[in-house]
Backbone of each chain as ProteinMPNN parsed JSONL, in Angstrom:
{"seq_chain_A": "XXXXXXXXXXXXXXXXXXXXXXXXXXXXXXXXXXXXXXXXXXXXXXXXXXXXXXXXXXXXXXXXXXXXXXXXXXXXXXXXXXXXXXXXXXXXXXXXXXXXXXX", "coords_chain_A": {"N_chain_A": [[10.178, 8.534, 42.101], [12.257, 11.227, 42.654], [13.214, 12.657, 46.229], [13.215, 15.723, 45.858], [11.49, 16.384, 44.149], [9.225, 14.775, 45.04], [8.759, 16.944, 47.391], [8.182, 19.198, 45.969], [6.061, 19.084, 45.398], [4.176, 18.283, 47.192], [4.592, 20.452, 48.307], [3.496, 22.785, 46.241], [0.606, 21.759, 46.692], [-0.274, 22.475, 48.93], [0.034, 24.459, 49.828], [-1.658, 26.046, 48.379], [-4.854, 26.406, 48.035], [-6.404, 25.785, 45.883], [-4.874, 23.983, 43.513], [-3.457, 23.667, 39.594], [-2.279, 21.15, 37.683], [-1.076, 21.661, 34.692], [-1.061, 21.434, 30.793], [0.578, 23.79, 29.665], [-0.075, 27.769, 30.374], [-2.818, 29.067, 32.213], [-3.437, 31.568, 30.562], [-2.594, 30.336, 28.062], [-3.554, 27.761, 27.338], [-1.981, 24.327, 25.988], [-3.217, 22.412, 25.272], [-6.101, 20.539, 24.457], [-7.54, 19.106, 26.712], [-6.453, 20.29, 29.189], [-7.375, 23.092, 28.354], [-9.959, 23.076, 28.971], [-10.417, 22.295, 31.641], [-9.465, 24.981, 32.574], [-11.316, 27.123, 31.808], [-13.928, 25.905, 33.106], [-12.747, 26.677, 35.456], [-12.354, 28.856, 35.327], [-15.086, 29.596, 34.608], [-16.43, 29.204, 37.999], [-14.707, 31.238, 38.772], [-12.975, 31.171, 40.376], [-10.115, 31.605, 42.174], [-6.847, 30.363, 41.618], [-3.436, 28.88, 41.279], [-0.92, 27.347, 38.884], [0.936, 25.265, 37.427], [3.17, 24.762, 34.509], [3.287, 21.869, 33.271], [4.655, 20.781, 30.826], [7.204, 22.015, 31.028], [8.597, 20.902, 32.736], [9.926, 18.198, 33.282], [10.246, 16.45, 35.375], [8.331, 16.921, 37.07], [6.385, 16.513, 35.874], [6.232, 13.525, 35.671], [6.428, 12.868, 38.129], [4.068, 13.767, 39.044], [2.073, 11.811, 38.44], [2.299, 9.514, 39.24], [2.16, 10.237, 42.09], [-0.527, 11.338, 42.244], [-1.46, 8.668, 41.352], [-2.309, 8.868, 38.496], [-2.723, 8.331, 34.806], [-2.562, 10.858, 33.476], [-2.327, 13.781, 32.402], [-4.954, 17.177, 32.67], [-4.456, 17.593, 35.922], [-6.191, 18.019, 38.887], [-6.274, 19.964, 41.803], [-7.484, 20.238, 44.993], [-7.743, 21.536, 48.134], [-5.198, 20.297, 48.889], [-5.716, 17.799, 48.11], [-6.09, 15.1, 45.615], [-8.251, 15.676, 43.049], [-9.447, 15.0, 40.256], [-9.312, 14.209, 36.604], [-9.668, 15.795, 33.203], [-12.225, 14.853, 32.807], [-13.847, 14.118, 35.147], [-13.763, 16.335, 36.315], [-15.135, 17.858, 34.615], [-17.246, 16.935, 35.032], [-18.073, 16.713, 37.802], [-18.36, 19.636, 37.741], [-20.829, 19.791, 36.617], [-22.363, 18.306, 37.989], [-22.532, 19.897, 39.883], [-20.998, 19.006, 42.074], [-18.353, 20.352, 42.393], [-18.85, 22.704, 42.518], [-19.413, 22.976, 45.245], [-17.587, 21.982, 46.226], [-15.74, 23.772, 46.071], [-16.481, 25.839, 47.359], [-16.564, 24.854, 49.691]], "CA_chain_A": [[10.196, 10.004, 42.116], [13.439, 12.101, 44.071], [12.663, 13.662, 47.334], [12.154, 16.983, 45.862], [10.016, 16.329, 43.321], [7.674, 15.33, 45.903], [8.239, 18.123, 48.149], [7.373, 20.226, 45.87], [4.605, 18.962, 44.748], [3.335, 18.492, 48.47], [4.035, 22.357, 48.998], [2.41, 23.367, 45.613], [-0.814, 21.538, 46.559], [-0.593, 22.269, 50.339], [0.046, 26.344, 50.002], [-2.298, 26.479, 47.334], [-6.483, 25.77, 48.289], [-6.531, 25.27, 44.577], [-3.776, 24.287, 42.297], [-4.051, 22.64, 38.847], [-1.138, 20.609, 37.019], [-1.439, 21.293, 33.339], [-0.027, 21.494, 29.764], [0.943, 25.349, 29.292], [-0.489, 27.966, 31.648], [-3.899, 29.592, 31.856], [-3.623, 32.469, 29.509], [-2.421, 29.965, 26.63], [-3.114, 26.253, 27.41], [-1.489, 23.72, 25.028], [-3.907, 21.074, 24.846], [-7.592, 20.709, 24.711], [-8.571, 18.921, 28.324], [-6.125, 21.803, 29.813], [-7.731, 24.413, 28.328], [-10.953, 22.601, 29.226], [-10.536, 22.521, 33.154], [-9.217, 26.535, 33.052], [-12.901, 27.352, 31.447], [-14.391, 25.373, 34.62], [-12.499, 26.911, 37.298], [-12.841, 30.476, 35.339], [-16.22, 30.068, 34.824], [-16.425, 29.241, 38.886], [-14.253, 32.605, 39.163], [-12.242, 30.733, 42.007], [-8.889, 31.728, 42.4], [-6.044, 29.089, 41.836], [-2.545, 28.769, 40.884], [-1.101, 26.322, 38.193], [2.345, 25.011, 36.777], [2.892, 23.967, 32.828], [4.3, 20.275, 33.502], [5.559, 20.649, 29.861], [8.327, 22.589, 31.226], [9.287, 20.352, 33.874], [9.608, 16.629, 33.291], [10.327, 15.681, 37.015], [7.073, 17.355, 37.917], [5.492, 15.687, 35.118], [6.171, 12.186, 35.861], [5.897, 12.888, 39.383], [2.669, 13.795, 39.426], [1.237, 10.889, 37.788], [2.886, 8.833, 40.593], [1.926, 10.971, 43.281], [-2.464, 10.986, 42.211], [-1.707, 7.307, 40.874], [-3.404, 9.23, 37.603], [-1.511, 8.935, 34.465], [-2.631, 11.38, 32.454], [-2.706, 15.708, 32.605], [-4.28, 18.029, 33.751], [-4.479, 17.299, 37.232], [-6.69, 19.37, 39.209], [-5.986, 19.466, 43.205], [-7.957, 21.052, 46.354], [-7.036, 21.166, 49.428], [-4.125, 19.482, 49.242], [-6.09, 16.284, 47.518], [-6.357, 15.021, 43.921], [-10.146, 15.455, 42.621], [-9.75, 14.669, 39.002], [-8.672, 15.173, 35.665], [-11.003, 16.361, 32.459], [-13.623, 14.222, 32.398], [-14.189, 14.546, 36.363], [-13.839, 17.742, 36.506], [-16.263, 18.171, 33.984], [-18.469, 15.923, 35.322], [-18.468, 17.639, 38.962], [-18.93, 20.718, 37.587], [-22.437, 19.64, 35.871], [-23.28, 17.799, 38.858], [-22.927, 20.995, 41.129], [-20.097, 18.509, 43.323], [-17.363, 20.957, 42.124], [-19.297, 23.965, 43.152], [-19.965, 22.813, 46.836], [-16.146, 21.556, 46.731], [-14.837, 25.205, 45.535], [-16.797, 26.603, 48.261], [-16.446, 24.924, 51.119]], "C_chain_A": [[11.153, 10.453, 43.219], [12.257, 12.752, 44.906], [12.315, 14.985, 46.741], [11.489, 17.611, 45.144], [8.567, 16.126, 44.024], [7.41, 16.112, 46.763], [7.742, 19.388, 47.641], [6.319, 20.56, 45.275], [3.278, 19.256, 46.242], [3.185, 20.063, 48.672], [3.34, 23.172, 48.043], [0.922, 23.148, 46.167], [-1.123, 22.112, 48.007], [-0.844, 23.897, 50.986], [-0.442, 26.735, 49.043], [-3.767, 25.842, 47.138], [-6.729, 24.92, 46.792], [-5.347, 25.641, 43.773], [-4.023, 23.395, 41.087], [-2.357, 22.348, 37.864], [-1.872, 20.661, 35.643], [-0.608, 21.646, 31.898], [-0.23, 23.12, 29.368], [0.642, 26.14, 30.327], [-2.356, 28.587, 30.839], [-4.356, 30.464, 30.671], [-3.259, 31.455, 28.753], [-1.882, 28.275, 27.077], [-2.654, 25.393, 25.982], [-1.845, 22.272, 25.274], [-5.256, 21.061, 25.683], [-8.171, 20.092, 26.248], [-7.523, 20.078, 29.037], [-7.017, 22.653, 29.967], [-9.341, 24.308, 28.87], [-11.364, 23.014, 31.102], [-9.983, 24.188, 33.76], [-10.362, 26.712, 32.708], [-13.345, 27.081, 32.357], [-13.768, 26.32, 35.442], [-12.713, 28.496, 36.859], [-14.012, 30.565, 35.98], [-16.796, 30.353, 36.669], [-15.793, 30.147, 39.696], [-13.145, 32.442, 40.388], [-11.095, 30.976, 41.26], [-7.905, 30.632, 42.641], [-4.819, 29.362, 40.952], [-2.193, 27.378, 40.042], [0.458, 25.996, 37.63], [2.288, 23.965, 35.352], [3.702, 22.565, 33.337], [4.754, 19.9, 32.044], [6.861, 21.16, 30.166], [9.019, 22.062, 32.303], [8.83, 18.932, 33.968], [9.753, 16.23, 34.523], [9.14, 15.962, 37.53], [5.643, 16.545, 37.212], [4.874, 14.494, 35.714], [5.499, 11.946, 37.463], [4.693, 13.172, 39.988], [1.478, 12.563, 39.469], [1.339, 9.525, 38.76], [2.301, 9.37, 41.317], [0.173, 10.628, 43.33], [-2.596, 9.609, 41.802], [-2.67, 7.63, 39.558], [-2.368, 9.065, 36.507], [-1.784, 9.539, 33.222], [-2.671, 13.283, 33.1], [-3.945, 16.08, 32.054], [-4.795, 17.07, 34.663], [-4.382, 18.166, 38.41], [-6.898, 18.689, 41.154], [-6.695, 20.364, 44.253], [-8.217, 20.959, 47.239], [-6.45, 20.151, 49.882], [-4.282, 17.97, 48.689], [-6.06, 16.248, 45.997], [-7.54, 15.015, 43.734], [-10.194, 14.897, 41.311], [-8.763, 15.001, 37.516], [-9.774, 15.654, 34.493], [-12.291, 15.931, 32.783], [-14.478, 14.301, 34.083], [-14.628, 15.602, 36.959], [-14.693, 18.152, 36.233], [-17.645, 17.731, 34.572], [-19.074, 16.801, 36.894], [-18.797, 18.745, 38.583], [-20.6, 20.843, 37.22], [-23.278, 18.95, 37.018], [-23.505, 18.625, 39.774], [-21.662, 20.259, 42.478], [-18.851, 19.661, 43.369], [-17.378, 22.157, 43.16], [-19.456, 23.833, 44.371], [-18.518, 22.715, 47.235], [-15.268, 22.854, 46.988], [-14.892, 25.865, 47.2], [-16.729, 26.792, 49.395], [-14.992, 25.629, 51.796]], "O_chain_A": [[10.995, 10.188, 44.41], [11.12, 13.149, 44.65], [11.212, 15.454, 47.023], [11.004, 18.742, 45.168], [7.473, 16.678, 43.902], [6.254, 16.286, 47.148], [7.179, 20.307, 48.236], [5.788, 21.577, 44.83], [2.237, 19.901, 46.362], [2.211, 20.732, 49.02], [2.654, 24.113, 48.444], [0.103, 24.067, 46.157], [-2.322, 22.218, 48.266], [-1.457, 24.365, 51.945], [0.04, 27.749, 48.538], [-3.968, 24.956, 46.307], [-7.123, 23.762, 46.652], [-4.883, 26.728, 43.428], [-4.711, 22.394, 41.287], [-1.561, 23.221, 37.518], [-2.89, 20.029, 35.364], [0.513, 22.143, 32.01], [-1.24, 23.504, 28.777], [0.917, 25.635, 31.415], [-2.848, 28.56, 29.71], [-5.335, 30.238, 29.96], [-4.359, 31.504, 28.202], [-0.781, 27.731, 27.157], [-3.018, 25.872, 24.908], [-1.118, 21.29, 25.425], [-5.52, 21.352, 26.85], [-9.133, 20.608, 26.817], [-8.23, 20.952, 29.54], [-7.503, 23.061, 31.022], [-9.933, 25.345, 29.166], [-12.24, 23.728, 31.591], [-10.037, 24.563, 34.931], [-10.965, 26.304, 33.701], [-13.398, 28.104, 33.039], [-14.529, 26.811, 36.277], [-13.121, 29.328, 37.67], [-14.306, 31.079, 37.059], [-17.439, 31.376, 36.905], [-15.967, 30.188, 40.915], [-12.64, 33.312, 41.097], [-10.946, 30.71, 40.067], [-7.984, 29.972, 43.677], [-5.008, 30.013, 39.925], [-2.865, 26.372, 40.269], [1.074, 27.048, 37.464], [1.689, 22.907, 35.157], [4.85, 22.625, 33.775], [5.233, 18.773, 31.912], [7.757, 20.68, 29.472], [9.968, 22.666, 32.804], [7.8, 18.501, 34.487], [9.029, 15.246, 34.67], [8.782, 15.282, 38.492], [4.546, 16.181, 37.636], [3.726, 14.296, 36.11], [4.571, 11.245, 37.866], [4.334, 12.911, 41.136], [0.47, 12.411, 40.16], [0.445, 8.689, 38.887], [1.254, 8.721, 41.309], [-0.354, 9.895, 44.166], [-3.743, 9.164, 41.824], [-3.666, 6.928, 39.385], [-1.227, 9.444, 36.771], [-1.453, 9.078, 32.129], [-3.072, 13.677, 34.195], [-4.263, 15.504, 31.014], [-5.396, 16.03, 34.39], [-3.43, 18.773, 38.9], [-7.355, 17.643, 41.613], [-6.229, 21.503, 44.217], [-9.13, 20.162, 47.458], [-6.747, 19.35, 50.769], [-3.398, 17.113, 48.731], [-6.013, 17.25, 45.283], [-8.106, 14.143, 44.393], [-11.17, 14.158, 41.178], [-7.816, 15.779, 37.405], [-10.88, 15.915, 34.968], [-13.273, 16.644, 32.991], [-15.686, 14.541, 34.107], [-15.508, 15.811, 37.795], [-15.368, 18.818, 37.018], [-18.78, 18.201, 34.488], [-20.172, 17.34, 37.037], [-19.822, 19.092, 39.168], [-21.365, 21.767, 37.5], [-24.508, 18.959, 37.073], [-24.444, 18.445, 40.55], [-21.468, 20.822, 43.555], [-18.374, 19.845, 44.489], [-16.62, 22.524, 44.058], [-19.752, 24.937, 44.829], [-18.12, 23.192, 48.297], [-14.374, 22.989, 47.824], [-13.987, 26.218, 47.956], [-16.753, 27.797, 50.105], [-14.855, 25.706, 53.017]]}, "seq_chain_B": "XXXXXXXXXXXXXXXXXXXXXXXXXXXXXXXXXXXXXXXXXXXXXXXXXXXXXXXXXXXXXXXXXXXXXXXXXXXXXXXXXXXXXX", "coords_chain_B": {"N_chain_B": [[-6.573, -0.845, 18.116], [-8.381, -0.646, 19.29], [-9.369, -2.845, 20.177], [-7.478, -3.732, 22.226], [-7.391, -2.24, 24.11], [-10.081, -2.287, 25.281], [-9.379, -5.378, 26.064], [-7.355, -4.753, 27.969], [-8.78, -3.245, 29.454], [-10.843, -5.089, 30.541], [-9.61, -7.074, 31.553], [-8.693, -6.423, 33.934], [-10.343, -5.06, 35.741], [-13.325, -6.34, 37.282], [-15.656, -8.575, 36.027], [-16.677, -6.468, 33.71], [-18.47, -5.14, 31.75], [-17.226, -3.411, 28.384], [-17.289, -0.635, 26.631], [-15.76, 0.847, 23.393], [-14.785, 3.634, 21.344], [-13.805, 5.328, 18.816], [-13.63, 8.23, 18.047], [-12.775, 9.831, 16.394], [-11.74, 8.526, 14.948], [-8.931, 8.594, 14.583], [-6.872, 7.708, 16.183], [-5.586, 8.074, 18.293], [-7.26, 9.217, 20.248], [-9.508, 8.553, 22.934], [-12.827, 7.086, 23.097], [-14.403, 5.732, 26.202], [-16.709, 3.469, 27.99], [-17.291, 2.061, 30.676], [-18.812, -0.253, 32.745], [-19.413, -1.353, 35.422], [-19.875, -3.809, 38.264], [-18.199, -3.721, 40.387], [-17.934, -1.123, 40.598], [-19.852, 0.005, 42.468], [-20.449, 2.214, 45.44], [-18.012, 3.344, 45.023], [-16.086, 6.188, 45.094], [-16.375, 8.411, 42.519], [-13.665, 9.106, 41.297], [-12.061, 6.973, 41.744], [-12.66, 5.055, 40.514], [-12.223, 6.046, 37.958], [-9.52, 5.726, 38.313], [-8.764, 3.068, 38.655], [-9.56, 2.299, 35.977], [-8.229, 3.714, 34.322], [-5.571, 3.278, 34.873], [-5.049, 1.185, 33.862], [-4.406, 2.006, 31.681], [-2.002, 2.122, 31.849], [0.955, 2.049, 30.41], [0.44, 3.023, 28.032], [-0.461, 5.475, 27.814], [2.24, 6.408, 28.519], [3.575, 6.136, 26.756], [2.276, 7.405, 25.048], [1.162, 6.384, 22.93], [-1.691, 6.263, 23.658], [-3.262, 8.845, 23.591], [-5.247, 10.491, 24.852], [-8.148, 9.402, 26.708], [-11.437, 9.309, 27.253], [-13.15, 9.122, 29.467], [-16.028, 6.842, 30.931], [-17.863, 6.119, 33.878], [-19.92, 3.298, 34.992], [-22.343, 1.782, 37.878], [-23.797, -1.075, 36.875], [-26.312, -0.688, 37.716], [-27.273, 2.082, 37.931], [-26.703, 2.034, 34.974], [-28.189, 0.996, 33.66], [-30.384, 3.226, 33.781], [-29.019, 4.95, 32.267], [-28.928, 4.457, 29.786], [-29.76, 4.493, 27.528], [-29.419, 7.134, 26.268], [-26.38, 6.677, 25.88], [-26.293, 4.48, 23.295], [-27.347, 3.499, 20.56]], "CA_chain_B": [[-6.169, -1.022, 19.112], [-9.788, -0.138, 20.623], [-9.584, -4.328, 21.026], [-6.365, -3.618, 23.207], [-8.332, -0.773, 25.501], [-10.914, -3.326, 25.724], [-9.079, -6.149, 27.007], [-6.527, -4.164, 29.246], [-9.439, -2.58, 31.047], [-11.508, -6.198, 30.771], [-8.547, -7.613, 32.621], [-7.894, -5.635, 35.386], [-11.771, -4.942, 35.887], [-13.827, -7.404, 37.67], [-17.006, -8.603, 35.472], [-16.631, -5.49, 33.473], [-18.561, -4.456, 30.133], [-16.458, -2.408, 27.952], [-17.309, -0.199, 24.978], [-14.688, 1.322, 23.151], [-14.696, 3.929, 20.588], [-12.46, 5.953, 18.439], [-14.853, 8.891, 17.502], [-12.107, 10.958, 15.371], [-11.015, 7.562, 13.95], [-7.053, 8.884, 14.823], [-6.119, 6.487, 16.475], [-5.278, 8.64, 19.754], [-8.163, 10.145, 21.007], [-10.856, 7.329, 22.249], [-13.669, 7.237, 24.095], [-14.667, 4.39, 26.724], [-17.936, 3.467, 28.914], [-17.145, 0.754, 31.606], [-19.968, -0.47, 33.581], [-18.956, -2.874, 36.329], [-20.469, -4.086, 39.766], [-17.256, -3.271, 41.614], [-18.128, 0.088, 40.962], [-20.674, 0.178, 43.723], [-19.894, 2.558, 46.171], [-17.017, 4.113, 45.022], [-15.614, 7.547, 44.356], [-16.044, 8.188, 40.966], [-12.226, 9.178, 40.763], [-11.332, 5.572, 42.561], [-13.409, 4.152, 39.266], [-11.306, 5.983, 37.135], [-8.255, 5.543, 38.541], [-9.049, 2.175, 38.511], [-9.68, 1.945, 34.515], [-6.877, 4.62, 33.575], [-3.749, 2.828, 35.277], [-4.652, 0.251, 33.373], [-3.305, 1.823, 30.578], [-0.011, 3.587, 32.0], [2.024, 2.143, 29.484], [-0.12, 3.078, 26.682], [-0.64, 6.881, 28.453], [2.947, 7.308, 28.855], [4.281, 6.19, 25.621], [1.43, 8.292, 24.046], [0.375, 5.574, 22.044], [-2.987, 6.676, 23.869], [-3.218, 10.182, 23.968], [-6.288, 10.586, 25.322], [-9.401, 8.031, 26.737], [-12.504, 10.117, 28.057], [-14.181, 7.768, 30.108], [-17.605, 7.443, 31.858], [-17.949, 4.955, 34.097], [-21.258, 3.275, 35.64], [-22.703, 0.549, 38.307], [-24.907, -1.6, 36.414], [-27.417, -0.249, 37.951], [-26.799, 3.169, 37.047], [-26.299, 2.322, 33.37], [-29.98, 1.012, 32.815], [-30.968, 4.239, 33.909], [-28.68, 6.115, 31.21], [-28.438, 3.967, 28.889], [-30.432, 4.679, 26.518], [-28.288, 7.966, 25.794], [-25.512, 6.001, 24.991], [-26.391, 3.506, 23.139], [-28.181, 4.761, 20.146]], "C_chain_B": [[-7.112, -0.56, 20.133], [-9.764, -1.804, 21.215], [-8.849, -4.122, 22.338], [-6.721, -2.988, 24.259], [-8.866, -1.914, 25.898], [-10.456, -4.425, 26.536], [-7.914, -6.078, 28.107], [-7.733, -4.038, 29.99], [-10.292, -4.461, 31.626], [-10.626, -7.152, 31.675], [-8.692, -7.551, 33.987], [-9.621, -5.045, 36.361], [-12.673, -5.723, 35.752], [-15.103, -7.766, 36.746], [-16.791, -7.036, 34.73], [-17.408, -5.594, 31.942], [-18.106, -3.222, 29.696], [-16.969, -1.726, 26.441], [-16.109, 0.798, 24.824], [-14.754, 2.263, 22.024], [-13.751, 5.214, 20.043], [-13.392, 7.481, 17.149], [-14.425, 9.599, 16.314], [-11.355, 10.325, 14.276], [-9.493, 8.398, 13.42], [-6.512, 8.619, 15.034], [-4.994, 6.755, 18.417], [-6.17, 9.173, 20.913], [-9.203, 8.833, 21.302], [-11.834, 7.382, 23.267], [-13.995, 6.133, 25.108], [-15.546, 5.146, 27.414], [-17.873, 2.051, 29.536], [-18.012, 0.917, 32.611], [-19.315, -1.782, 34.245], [-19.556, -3.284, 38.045], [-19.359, -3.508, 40.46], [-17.387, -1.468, 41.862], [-18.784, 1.069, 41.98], [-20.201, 1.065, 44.92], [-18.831, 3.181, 46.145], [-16.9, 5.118, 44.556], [-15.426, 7.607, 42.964], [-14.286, 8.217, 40.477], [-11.276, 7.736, 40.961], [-11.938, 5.005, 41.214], [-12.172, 4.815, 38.202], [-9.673, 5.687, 36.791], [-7.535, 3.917, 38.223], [-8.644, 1.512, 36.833], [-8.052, 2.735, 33.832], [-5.908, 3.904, 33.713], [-4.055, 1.492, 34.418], [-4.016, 0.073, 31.589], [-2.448, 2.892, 30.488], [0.351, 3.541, 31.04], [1.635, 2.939, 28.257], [-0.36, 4.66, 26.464], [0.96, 7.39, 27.793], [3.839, 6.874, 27.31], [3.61, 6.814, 24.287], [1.211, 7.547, 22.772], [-1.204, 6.161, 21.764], [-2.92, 7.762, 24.376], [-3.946, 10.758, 24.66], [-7.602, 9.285, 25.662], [-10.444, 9.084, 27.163], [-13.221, 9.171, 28.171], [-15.378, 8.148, 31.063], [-17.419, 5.866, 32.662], [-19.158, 4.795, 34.972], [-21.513, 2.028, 36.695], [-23.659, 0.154, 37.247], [-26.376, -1.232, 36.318], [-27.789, 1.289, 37.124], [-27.174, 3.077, 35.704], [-27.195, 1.966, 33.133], [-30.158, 2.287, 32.745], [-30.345, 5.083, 32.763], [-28.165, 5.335, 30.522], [-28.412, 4.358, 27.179], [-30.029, 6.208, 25.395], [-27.34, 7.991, 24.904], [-25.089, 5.281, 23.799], [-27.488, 3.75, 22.0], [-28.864, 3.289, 18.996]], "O_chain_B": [[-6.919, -0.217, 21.299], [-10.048, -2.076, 22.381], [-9.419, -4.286, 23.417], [-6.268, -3.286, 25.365], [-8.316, -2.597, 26.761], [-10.972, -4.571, 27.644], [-7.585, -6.972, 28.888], [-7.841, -4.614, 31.073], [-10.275, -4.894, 32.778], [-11.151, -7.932, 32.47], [-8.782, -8.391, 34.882], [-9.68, -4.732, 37.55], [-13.091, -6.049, 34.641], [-15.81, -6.761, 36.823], [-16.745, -6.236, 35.664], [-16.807, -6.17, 31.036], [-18.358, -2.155, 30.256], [-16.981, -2.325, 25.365], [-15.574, 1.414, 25.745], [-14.824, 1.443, 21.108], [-13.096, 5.935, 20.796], [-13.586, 7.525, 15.934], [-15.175, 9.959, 15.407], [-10.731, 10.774, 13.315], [-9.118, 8.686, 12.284], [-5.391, 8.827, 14.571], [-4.266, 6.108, 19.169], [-5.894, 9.454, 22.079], [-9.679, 8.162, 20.386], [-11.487, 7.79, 24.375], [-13.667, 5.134, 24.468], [-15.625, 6.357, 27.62], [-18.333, 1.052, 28.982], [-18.087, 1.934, 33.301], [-18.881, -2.825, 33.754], [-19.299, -2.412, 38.875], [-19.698, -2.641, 41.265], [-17.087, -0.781, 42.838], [-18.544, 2.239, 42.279], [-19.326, 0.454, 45.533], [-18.483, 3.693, 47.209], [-17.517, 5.306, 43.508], [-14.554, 7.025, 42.318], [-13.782, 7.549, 39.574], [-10.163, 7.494, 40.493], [-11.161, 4.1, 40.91], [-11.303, 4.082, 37.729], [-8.97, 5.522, 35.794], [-6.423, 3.604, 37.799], [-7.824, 0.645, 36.531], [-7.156, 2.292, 33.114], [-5.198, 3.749, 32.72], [-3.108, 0.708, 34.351], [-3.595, -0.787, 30.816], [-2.185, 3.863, 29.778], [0.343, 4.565, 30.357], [2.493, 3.46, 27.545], [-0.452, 5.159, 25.343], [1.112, 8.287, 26.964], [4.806, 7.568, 26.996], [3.986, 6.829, 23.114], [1.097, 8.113, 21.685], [-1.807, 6.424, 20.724], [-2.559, 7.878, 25.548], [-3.451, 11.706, 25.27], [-7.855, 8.396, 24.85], [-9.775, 10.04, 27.554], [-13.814, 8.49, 27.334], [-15.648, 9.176, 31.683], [-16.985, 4.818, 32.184], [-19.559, 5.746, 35.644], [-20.81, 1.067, 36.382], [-24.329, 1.042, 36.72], [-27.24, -1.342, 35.448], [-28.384, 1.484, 36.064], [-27.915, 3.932, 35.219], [-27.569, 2.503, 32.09], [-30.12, 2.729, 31.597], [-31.081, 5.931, 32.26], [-26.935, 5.313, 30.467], [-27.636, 4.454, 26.228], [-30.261, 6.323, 24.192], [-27.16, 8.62, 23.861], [-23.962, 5.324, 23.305], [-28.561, 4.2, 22.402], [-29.761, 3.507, 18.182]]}, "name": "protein", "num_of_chains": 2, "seq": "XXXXXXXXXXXXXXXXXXXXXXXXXXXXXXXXXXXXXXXXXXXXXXXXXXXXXXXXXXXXXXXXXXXXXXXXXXXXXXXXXXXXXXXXXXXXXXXXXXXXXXXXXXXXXXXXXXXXXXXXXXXXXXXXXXXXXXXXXXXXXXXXXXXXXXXXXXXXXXXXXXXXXXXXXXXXXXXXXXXXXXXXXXXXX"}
């Protein structure tokens, strides 16, 4: 991954409490665990920014490198990787999400 | 190619039981449930991270479009097994 693919991945996740890497954007995800982890963070009402990584293959690839994850979305807070669908999902039902959002 | 899931993750995952299934029978979408001792103690995302990379290639050439995985200690998976496992 070039240098500033990962800088700007570091400054999305780092100037953004919550950011989430995914396929389209919120109003009109383009693919079902996407649209899956916007439902979660609605329903949790938390405020977070997000970038379509269909529209940007360097950010794509680079992500998947960067969390050592290699699949989308890829949901980040404070500055760390937490998960992708099935995690996400999973913290949310366990209440880990909700303690994570909050602190 | 649920064998192929199976013995990528059975590989790369110490003592591991693997189930594998393909619920939409599509041939992209599949489900897995890996139960393994090494799991002990770890971050669930370190478990998945664990099972997923073991199929980059298969991720990024969208062979495998999707896996939704659960993963358990041994221990663990008595307790919810019976869920699963029908």
């Amino acid at each position: 991954m070039d240098e500033n693919t990962k800088q700007e991945i570091e400054k999305d996740i780092k100037e953004n409490k919550v950011f989430l890497y995914m396929k389209g954007n919120p109003e009109m995800p383009q693919c079902g665990f996407s649209s899956q982890v916007v439902s979660i963070l609605n329903q949790f009402g938390v405020e977070y920014k997000s970038k379509d990584v269909l529209s940007d293959e360097a950010i794509r690839e680079g992500i998947k490198e960067y969390a050592n994850w290699p699949t989308i979305p890829q949901l980040y807070v404070k500055g760390e990787f937490v998960g992708g669908c099935d995690i996400i999902t999973e913290m949310a039902q366990s209440g880990d999400l909700g303690k994570l959002l909050s602190e | 190619m649920i064998e192929k899931i199976k013995e990528k993750i059975e590989s790369s995952v110490e003592a591991a039981t693997v189930y594998v299934r393909d619920p939409m029978s599509d041939g992209q979408h599949f489900e897995a449930i890996v139960i393994a001792p090494q799991f002990e103690g770890m971050l669930l995302v370190k478990q998945h991270q664990l099972v997923m990379n073991t199929l980059k290639d298969e991720f990024k050439g969208d062979v495998v479009h999707a896996l939704q995985l659960k993963t358990f200690t041994p221990q663990k998976w008595e307790e919810v097994k019976s869920q699963y496992i029908n």
